[in-house]
C-alpha positions in Angstrom: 73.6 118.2 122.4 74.8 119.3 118.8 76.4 122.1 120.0 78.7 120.2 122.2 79.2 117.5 119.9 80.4 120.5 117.6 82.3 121.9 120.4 84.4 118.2 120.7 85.0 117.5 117.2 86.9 121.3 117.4 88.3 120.4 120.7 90.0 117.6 118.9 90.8 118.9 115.5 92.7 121.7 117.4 94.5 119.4 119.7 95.4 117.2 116.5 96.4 120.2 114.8 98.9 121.2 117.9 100.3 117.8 117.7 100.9 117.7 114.4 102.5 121.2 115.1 105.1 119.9 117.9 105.9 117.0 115.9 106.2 118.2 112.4 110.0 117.2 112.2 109.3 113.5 112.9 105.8 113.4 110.3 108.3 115.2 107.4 110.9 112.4 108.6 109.0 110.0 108.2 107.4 110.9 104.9 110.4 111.3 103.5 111.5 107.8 104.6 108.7 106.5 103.0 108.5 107.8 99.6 113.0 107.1 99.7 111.5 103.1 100.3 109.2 103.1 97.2 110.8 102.0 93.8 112.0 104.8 91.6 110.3 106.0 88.4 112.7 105.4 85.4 110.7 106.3 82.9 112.3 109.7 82.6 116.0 107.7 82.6 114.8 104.7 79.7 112.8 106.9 77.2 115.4 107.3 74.3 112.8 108.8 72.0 112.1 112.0 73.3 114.0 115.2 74.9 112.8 116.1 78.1 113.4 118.8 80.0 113.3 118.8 84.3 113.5 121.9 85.8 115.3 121.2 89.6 114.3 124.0 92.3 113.2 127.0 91.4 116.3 129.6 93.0 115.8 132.9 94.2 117.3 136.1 94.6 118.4 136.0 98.0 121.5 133.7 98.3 122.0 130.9 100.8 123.5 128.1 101.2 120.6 126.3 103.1 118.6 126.5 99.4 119.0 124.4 96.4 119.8 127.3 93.3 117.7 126.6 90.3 118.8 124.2 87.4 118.0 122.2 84.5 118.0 119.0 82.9 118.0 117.9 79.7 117.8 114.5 78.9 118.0 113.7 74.8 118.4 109.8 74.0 
């Protein structure tokens, strides 16, 4: 009885895991339409006492124009 109970659970997991596969577009989609819905942190933006540095993408060697280069910003009052 275990053993097809174990059997089951794998059954599913895999078939979850294929879903998830076929419809990876839409679950990235949609994540992303979420977190663009929440409110913004600022905190970086209003803190005028500090320098802060953000470091945007990390680059790489091979050049395309599908990937974000590296950059920096500095934000000082």
């Amino acid at each position: 009885m275990i053993r097809k109970a174990i059997y089951a659970v794998l059954v599913l997991l895999f078939g979850a895991l294929i879903l998830a596969w076929f419809y990876r577009d839409a679950l990235v989609d949609r994540a992303i339409q979420a977190r663009l819905q929440q409110e913004p942190d600022r905190s970086f933006l209003d803190d005028k006492e500090h320098v802060r540095v953000l470091v945007c993408g990390t680059g790489s060697p091979e050049v395309s124009s599908a990937k974000a280069q590296a950059c920096t910003l500095v934000s000082a009052g």
